[in-house]
Every structure is written in C-alpha cells, then in structure tokens.
PyMOL Python script that loads the backbone (N, CA, C, O; Angstrom):
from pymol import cmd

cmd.read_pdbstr("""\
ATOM      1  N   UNK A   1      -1.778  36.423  27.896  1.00  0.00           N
ATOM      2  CA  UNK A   1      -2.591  35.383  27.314  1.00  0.00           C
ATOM      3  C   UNK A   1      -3.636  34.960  28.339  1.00  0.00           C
ATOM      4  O   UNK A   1      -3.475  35.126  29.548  1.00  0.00           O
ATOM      5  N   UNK A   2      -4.582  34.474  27.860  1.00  0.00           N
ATOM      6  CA  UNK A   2      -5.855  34.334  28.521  1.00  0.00           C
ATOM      7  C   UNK A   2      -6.062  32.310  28.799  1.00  0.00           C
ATOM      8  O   UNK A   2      -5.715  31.252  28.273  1.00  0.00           O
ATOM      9  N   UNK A   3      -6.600  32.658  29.596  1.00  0.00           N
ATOM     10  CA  UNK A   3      -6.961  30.691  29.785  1.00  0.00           C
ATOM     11  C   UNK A   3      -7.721  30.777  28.536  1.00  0.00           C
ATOM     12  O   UNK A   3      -6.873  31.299  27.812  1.00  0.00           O
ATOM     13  N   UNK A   4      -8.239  30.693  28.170  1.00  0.00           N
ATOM     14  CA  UNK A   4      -8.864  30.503  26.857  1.00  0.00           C
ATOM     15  C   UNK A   4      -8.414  30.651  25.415  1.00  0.00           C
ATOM     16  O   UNK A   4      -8.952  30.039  24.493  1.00  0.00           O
ATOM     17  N   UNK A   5      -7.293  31.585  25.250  1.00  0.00           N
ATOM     18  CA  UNK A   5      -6.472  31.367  24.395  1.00  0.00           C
ATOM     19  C   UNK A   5      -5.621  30.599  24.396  1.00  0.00           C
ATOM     20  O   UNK A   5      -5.261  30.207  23.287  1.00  0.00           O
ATOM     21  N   UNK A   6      -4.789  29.934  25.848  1.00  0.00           N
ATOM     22  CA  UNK A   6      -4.238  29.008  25.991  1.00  0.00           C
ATOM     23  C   UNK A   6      -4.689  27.993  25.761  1.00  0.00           C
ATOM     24  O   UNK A   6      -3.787  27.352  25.222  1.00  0.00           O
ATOM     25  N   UNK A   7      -5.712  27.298  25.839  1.00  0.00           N
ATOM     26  CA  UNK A   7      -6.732  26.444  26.100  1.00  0.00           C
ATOM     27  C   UNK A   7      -6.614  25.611  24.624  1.00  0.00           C
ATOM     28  O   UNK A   7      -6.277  24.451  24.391  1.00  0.00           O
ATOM     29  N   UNK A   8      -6.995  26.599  23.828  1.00  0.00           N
ATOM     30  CA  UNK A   8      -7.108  26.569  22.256  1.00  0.00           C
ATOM     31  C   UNK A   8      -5.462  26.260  21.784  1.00  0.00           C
ATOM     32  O   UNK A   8      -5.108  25.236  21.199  1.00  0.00           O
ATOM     33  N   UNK A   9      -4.592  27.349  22.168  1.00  0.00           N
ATOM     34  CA  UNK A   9      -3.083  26.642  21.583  1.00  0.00           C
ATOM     35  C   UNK A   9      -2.809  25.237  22.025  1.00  0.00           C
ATOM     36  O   UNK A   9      -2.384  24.388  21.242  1.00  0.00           O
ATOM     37  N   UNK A  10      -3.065  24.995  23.331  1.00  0.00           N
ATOM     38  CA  UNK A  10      -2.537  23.942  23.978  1.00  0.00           C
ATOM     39  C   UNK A  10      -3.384  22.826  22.952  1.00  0.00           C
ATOM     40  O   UNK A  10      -2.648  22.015  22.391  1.00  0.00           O
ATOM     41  N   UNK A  11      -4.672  22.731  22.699  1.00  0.00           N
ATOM     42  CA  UNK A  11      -5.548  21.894  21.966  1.00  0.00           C
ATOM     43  C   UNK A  11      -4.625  22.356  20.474  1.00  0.00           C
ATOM     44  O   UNK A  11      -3.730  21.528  20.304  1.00  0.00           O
ATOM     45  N   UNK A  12      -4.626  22.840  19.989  1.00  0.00           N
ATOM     46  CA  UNK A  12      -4.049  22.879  18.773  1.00  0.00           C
ATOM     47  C   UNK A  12      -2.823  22.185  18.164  1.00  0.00           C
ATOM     48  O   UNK A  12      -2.611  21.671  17.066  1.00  0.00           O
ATOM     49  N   UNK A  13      -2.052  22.368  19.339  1.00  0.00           N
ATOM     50  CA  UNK A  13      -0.241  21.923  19.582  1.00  0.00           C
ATOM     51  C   UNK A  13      -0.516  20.481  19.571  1.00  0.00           C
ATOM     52  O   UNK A  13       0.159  19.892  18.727  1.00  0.00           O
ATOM     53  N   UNK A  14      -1.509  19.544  20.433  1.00  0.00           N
ATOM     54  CA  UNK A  14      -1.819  18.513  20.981  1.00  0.00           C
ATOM     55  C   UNK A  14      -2.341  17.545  19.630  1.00  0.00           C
ATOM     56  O   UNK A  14      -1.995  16.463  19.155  1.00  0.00           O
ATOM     57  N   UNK A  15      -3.240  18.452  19.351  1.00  0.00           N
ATOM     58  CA  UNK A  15      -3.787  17.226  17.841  1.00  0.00           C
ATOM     59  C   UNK A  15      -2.861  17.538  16.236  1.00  0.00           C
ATOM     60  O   UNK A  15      -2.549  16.699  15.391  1.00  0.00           O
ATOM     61  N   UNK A  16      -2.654  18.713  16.230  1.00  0.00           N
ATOM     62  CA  UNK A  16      -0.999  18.566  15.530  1.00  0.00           C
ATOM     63  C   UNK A  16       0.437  17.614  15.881  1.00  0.00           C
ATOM     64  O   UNK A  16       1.291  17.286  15.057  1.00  0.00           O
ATOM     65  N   UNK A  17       0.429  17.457  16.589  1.00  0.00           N
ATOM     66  CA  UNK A  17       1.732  16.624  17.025  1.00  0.00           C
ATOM     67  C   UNK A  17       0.765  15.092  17.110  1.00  0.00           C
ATOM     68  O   UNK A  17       1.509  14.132  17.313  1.00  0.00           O
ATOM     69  N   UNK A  18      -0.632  14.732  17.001  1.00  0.00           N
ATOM     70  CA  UNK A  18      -0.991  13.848  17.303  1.00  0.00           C
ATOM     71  C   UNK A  18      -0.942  13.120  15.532  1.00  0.00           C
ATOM     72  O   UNK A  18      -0.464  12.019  15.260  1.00  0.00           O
ATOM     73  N   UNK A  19      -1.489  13.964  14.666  1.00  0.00           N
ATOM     74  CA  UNK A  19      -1.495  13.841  13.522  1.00  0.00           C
ATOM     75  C   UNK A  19      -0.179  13.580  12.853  1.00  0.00           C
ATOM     76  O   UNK A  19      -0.187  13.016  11.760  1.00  0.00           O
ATOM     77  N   UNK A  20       0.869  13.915  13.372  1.00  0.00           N
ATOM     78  CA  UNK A  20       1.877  13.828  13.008  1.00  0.00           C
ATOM     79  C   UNK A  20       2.495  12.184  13.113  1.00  0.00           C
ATOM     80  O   UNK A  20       3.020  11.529  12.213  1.00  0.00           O
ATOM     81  N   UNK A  21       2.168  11.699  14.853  1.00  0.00           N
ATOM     82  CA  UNK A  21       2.398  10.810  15.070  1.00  0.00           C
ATOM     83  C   UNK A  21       1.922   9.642  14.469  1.00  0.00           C
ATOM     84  O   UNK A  21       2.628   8.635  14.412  1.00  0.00           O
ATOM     85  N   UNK A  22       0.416   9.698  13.867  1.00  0.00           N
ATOM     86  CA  UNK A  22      -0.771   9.231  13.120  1.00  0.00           C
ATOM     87  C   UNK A  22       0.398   9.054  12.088  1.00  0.00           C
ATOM     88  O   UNK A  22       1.050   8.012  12.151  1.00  0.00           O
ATOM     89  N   UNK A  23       0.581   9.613  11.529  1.00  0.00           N
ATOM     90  CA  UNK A  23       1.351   9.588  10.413  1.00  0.00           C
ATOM     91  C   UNK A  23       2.683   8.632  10.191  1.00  0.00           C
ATOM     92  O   UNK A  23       2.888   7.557   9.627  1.00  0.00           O
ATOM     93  N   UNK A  24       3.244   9.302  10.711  1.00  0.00           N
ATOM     94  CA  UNK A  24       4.930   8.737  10.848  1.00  0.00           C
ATOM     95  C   UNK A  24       5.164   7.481  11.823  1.00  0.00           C
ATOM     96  O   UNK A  24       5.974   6.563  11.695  1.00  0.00           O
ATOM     97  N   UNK A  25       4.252   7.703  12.798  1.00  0.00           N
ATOM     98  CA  UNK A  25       4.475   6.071  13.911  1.00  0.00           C
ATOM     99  C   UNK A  25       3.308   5.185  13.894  1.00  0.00           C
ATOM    100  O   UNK A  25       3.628   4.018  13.673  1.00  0.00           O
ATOM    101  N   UNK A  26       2.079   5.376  14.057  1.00  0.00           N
ATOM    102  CA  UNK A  26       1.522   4.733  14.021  1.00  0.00           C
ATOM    103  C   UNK A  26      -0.514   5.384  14.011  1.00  0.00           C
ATOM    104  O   UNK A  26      -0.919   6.282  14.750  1.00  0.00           O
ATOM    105  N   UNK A  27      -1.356   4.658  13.049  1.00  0.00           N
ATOM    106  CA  UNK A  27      -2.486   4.982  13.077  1.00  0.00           C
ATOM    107  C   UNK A  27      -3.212   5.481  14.736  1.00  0.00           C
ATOM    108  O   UNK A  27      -4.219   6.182  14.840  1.00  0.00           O
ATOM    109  N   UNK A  28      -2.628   5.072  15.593  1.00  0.00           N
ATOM    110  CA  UNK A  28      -3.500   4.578  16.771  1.00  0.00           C
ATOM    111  C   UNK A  28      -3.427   5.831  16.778  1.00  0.00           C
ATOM    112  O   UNK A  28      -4.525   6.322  16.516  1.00  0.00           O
ATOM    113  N   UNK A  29      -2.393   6.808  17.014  1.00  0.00           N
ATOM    114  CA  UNK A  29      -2.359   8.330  17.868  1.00  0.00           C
ATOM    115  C   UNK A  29      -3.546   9.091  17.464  1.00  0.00           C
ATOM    116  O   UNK A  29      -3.897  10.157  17.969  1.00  0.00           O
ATOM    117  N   UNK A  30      -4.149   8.452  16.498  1.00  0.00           N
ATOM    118  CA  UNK A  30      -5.476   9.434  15.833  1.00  0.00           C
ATOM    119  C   UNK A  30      -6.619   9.386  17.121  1.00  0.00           C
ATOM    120  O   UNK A  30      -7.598  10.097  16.898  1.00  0.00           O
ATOM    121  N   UNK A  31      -6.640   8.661  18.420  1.00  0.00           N
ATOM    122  CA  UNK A  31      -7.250   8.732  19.447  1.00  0.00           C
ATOM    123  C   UNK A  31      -7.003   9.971  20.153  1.00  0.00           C
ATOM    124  O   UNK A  31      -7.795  10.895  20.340  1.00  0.00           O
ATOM    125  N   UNK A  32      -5.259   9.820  20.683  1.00  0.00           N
ATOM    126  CA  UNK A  32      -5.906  11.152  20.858  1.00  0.00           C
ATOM    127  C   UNK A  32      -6.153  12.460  20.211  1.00  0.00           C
ATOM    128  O   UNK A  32      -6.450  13.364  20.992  1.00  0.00           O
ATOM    129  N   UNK A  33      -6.109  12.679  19.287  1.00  0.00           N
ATOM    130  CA  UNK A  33      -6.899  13.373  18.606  1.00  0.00           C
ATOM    131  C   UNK A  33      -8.755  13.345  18.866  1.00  0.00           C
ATOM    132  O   UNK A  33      -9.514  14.292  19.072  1.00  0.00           O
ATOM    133  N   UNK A  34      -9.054  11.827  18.752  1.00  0.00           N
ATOM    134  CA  UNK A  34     -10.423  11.937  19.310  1.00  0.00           C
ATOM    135  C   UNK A  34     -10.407  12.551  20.510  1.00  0.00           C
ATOM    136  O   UNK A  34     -11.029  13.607  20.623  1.00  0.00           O
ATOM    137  N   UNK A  35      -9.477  11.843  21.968  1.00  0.00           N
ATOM    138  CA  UNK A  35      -9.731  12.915  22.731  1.00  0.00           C
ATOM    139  C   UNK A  35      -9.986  13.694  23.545  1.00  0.00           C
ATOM    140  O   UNK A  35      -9.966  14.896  23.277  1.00  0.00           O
ATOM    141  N   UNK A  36      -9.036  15.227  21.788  1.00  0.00           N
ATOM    142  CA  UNK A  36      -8.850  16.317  22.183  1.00  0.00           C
ATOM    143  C   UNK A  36     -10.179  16.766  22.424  1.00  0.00           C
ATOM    144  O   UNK A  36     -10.750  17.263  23.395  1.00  0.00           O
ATOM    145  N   UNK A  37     -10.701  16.268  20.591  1.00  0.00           N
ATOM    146  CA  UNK A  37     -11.988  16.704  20.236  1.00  0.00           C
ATOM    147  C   UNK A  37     -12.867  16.563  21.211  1.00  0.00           C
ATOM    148  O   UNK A  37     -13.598  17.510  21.500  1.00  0.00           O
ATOM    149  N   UNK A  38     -12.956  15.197  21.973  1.00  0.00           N
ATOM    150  CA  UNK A  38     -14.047  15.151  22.833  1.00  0.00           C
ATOM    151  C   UNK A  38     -13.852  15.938  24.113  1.00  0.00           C
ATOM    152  O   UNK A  38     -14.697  15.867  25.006  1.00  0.00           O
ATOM    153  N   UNK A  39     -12.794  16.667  24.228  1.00  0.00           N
ATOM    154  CA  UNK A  39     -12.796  16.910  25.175  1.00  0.00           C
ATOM    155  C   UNK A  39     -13.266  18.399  25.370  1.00  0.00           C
ATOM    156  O   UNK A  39     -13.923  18.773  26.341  1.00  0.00           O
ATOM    157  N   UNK A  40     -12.840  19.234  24.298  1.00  0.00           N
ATOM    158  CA  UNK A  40     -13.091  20.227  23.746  1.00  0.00           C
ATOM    159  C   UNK A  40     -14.470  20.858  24.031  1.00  0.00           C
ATOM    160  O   UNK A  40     -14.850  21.931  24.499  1.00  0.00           O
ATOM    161  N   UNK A  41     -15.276  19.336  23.380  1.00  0.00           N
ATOM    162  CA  UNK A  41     -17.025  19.404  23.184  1.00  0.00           C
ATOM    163  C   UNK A  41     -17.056  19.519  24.370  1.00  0.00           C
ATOM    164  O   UNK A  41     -17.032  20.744  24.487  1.00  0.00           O
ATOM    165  N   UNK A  42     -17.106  18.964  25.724  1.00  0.00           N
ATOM    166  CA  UNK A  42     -17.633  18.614  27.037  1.00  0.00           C
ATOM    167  C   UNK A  42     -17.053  20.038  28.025  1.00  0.00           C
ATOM    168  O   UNK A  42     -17.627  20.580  28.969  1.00  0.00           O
ATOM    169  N   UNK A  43     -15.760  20.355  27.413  1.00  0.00           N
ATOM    170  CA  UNK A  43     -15.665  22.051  28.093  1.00  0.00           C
ATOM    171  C   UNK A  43     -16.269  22.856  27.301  1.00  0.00           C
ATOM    172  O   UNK A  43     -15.973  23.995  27.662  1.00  0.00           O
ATOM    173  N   UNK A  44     -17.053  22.885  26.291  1.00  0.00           N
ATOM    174  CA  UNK A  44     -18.061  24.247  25.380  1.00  0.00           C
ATOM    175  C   UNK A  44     -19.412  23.686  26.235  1.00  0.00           C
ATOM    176  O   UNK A  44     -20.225  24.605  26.334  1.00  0.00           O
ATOM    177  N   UNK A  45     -19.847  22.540  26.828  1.00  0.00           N
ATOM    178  CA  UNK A  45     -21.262  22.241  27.150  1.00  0.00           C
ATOM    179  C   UNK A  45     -20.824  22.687  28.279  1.00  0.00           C
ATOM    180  O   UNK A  45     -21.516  23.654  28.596  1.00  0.00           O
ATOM    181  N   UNK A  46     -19.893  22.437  29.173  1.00  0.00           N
ATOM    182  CA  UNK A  46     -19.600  22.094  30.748  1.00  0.00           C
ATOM    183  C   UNK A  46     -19.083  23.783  31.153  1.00  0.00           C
ATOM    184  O   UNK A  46     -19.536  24.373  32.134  1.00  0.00           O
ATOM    185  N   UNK A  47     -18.315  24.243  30.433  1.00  0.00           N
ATOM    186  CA  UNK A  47     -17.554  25.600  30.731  1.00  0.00           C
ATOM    187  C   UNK A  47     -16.107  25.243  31.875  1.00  0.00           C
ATOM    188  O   UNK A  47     -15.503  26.062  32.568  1.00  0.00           O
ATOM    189  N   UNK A  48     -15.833  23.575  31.736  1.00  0.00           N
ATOM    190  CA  UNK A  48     -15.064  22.969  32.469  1.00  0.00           C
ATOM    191  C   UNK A  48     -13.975  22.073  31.914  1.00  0.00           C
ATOM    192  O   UNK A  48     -14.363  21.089  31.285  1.00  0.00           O
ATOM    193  N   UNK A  49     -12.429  22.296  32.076  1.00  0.00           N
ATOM    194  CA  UNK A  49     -11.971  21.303  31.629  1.00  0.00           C
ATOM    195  C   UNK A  49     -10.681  21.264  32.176  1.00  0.00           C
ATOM    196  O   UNK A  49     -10.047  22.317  32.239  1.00  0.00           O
ATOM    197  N   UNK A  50     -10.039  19.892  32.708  1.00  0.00           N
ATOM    198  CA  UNK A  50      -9.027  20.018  33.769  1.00  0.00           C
ATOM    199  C   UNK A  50      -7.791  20.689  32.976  1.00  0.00           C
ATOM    200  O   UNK A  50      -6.866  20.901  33.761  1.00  0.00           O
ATOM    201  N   UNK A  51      -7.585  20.969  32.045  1.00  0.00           N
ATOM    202  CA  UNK A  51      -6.575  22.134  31.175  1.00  0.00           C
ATOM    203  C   UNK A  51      -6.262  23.330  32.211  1.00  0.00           C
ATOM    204  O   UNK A  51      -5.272  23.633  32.877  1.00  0.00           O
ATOM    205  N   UNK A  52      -7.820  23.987  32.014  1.00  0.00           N
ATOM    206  CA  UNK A  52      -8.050  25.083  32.328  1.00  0.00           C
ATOM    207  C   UNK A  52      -7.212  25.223  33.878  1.00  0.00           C
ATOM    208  O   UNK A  52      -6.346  26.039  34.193  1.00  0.00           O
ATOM    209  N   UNK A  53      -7.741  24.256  34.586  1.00  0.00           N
ATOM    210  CA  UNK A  53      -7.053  24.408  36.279  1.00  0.00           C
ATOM    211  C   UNK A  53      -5.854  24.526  36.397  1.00  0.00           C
ATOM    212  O   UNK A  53      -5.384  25.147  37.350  1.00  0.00           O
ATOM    213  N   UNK A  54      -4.815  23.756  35.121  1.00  0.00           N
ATOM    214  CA  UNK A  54      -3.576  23.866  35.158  1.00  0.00           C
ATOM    215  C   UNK A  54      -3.184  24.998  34.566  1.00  0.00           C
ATOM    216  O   UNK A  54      -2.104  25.308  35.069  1.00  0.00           O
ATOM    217  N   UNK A  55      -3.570  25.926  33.594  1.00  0.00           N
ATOM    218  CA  UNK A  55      -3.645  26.955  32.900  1.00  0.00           C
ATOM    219  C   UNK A  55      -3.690  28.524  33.863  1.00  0.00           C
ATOM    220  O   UNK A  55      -3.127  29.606  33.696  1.00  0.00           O
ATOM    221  N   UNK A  56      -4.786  27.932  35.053  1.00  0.00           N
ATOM    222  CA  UNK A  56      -5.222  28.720  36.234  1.00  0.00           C
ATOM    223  C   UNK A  56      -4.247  29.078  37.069  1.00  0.00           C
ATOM    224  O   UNK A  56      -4.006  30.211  37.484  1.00  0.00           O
ATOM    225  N   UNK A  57      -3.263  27.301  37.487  1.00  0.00           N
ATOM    226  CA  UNK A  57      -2.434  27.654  38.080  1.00  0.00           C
ATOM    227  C   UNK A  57      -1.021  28.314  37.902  1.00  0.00           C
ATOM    228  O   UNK A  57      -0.248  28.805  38.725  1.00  0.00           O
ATOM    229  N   UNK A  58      -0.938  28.118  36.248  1.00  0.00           N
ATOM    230  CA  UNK A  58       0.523  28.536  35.593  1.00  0.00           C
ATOM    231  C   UNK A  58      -0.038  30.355  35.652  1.00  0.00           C
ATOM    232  O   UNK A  58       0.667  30.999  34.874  1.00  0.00           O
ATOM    233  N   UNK A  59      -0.803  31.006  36.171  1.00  0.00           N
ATOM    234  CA  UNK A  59      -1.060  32.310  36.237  1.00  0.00           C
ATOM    235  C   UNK A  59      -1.773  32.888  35.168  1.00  0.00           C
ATOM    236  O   UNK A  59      -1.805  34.114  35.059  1.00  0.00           O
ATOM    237  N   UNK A  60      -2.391  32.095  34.304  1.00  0.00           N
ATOM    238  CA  UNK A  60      -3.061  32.890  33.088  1.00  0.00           C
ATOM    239  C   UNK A  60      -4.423  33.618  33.685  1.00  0.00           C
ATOM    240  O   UNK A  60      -4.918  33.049  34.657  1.00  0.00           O
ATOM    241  N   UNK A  61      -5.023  34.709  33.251  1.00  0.00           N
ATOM    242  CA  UNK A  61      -6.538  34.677  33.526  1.00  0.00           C
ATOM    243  C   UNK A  61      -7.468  34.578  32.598  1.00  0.00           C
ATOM    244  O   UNK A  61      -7.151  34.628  31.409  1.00  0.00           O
ATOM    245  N   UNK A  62      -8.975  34.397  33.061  1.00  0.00           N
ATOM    246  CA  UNK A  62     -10.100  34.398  32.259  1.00  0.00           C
ATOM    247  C   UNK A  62      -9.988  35.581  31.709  1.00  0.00           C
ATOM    248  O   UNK A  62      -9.263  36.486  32.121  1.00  0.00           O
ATOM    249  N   UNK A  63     -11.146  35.631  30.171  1.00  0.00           N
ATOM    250  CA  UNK A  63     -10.655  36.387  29.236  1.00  0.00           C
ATOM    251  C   UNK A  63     -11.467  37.617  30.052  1.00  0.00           C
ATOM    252  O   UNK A  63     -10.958  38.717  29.837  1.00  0.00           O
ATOM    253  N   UNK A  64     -12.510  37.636  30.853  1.00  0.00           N
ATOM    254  CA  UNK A  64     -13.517  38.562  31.327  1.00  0.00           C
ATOM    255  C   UNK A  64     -12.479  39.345  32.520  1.00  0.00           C
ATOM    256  O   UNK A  64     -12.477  40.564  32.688  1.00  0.00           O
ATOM    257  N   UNK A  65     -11.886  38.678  33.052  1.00  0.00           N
ATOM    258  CA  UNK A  65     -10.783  39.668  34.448  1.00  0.00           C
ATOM    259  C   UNK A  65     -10.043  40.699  33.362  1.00  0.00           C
ATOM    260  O   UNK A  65     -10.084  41.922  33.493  1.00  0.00           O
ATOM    261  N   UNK A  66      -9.268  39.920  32.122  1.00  0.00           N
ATOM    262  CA  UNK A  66      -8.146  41.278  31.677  1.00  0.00           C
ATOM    263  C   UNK A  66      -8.626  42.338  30.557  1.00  0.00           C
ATOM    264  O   UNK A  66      -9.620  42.534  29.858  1.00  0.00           O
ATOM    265  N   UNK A  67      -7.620  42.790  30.736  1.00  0.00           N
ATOM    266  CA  UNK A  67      -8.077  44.143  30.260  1.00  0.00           C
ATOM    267  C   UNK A  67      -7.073  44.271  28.708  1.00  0.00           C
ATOM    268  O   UNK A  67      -5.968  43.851  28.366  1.00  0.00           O
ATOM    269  N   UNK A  68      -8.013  44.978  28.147  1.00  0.00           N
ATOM    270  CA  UNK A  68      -7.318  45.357  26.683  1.00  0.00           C
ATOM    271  C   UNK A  68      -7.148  46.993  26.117  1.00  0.00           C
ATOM    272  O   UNK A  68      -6.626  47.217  25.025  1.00  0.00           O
TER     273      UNK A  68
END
""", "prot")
cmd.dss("prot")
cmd.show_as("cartoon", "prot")
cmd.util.cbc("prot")
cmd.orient("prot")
C-alpha cells in the first residue's frame, strides 16, 4: 500500500465513524468530518499533510518509488 492509498482509507475510516457518531451520539462529530474535508483540500493544494509523515513512518511509500 502506498501513502496515498493509505491516506484516502485512513480519511475514509475517519469521516465514516464520524458520521456514525453524528448520528447515534451527538450532531457535533459532524466537525470532524469538516476537518477531514478541510484537511484533505489543504494536502491536494499543499502536497502536505501530517497523516502522510505518520504513514511515512509506519513504512508505506509514495505511489512514484513502487513498483507494479
């Protein structure tokens, strides 16, 4: 798996379980859901997002190093 596919599950897992919480506990969790979203936006402008560093360090690589 690639930091960037991770990137995307980890965001996916995050505002699913957020929606959930939205739901069943309380309206507020719909923040973070905002944010995921915002955060999302600012690593597609930036090509940066502190995910990624932890993603970096759990051993994943960029999608451009591996090979298919």
């Amino acid at each position: 798996m690639t930091v960037e596919r991770g990137l995307r599950l980890m965001a996916g897992i995050v505002i699913l379980i957020s929606l959930a919480l939205a739901h069943f506990v309380s309206i507020y969790w719909l923040w973070l859901t905002v944010f995921v979203g915002l955060n999302l936006l600012q690593s597609a402008i930036t090509d940066w997002c502190p995910a990624m560093a932890i993603l970096r360090a759990m051993g994943l690589k960029n999608a451009n190093c591996s090979t298919r």
